[in-house]
C-alpha positions as CSV (number, residue, x, y, z in Angstrom):
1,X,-110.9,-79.0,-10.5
2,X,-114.5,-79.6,-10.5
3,X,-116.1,-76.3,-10.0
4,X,-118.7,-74.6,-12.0
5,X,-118.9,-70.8,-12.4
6,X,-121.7,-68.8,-13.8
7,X,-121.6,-65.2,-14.9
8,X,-124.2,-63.1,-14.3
9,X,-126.1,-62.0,-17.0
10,X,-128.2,-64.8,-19.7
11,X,-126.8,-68.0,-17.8
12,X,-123.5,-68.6,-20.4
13,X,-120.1,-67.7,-19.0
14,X,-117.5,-70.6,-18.3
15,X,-117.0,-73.0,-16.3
16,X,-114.1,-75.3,-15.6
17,X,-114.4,-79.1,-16.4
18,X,-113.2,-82.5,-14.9
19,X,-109.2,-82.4,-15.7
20,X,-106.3,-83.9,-13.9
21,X,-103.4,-81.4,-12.9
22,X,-104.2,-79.0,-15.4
23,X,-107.3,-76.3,-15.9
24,X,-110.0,-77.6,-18.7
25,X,-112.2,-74.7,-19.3
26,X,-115.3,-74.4,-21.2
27,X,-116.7,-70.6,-22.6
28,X,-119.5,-69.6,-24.0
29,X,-121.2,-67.0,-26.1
30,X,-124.0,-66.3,-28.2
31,X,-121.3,-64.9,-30.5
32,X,-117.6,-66.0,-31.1
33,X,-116.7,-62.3,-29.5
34,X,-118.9,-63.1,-26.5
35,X,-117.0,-66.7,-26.0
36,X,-113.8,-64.9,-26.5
37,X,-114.6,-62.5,-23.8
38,X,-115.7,-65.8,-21.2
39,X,-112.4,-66.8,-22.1
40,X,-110.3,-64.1,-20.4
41,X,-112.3,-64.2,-17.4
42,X,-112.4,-67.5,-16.7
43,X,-108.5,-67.1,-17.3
44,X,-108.7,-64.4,-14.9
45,X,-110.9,-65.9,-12.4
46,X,-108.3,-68.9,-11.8
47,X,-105.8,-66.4,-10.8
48,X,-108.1,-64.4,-8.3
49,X,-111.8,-63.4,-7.2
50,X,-112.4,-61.8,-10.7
51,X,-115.4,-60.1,-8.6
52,X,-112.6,-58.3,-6.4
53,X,-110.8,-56.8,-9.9
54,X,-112.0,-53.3,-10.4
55,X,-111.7,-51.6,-13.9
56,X,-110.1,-49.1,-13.0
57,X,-107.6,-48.7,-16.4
58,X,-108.3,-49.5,-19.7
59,X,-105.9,-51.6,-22.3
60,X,-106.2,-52.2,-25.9
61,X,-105.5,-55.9,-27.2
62,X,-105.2,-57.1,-31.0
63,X,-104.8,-60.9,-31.6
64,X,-103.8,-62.8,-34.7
65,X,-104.2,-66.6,-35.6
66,X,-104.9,-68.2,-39.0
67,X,-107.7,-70.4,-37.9
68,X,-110.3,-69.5,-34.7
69,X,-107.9,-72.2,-32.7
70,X,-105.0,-70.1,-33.2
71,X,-107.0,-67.0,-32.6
72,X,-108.5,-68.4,-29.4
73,X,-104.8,-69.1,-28.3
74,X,-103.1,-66.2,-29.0
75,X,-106.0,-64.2,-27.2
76,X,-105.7,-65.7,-24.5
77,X,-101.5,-66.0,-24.7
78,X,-102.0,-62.0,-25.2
79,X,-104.0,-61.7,-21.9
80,X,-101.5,-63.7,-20.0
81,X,-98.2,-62.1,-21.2
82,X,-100.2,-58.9,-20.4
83,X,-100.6,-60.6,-16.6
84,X,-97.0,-61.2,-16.4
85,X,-94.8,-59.0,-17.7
86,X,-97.6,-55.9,-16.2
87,X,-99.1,-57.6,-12.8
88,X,-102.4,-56.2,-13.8
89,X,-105.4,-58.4,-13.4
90,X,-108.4,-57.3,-15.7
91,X,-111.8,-58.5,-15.5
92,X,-113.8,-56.7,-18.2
93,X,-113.6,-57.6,-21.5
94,X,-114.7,-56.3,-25.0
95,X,-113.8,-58.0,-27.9
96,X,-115.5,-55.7,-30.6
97,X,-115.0,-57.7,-33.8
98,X,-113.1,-60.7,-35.1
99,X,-112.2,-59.7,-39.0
100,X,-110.5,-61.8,-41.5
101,X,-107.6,-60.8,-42.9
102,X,-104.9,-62.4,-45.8
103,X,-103.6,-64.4,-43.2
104,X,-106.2,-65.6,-41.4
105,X,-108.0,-63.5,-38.0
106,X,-107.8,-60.8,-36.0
107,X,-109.5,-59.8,-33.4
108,X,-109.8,-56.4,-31.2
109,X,-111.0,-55.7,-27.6
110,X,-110.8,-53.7,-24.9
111,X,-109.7,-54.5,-21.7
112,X,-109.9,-53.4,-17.8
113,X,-108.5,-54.3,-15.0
114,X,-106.0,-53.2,-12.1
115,X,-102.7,-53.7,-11.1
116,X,-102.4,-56.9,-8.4
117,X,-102.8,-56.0,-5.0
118,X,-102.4,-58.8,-2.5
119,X,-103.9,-57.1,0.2
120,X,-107.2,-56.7,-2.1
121,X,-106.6,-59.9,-4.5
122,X,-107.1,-63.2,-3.1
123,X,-104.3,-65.2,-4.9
124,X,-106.0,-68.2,-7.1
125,X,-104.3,-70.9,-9.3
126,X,-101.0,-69.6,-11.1
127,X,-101.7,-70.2,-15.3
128,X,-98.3,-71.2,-16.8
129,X,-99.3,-71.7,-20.2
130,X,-102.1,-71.6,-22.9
131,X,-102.4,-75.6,-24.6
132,X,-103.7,-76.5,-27.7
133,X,-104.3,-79.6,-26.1
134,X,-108.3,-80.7,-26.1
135,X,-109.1,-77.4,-27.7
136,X,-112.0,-77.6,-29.5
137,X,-114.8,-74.8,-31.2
138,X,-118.4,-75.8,-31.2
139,X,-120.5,-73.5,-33.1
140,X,-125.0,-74.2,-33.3
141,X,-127.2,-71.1,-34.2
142,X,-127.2,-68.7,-31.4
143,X,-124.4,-70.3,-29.2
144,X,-120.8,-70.6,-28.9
145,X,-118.6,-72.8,-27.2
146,X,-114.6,-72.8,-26.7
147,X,-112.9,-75.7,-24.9
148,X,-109.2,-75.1,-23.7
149,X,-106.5,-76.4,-21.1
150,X,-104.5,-73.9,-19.1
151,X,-101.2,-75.1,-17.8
152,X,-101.4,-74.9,-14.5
């Protein structure tokens, strides 16, 4: 998968990278909570035309992981049990603080979405599995950047 996606808005979003059999992803951010955000929809966007999602509902999400790796996987683990054991699709994301806590991190967000229509939801790659595999954080002043597979 070679395809390059680009959010509207300041020219960050995500974008998928070179990988064989699997989707590499890349997210960015000015702000960890901004990169996490990227992250579900370019989850999200592999499973459909995240353009074609309405918000119709709102959901509320709290993730744990004792480092920002862990954090970033269980976000995204969250968002993808969510898809599974619900149907629903989202494609807005607010992820309105990461906090530390004894343990480690936490995050909060809100999230919208619908439930899966195929008549209205053209049906993109099926995500298996969040990887550790090639994760990888890269934080510079002003700019965020997650890398992640996605068992596909």
């Amino acid at each position: 998968m070679n395809a390059v996606v680009r959010l509207k808005g300041k020219g960050k979003g995500f974008e998928y990278l070179e990988h064989t059999g699997d989707a590499y992803v890349a997210a960015y951010g000015e702000t960890l909570e901004e990169a996490l955000e990227n992250a579900g929809k370019a989850l999200f966007n592999l499973m459909t035309d995240l353009e074609k999602v309405e918000p119709r509902f709102e959901d509320h999400v709290e993730a744990e992981g004792h480092d920002e790796e862990a954090l970033l996987y269980t976000w995204l683990e969250e968002l993808l049990i969510r898809f599974d054991t619900t149907g629903n699709l989202y494609s807005r994301f607010q992820v309105s603080h990461v906090e530390k806590t004894p343990s480690g991190l936490r995050l909060r967000a809100r999230i919208w979405g619908e439930p899966f229509s195929p008549e209205r939801h053209p049906q993109g790659v099926g995500v298996k599995a969040v990887t550790y595999h090639r994760m990888e954080i890269t934080k510079k002043p002003g700019m965020v950047a997650l890398k992640f597979i996605l068992d596909i």
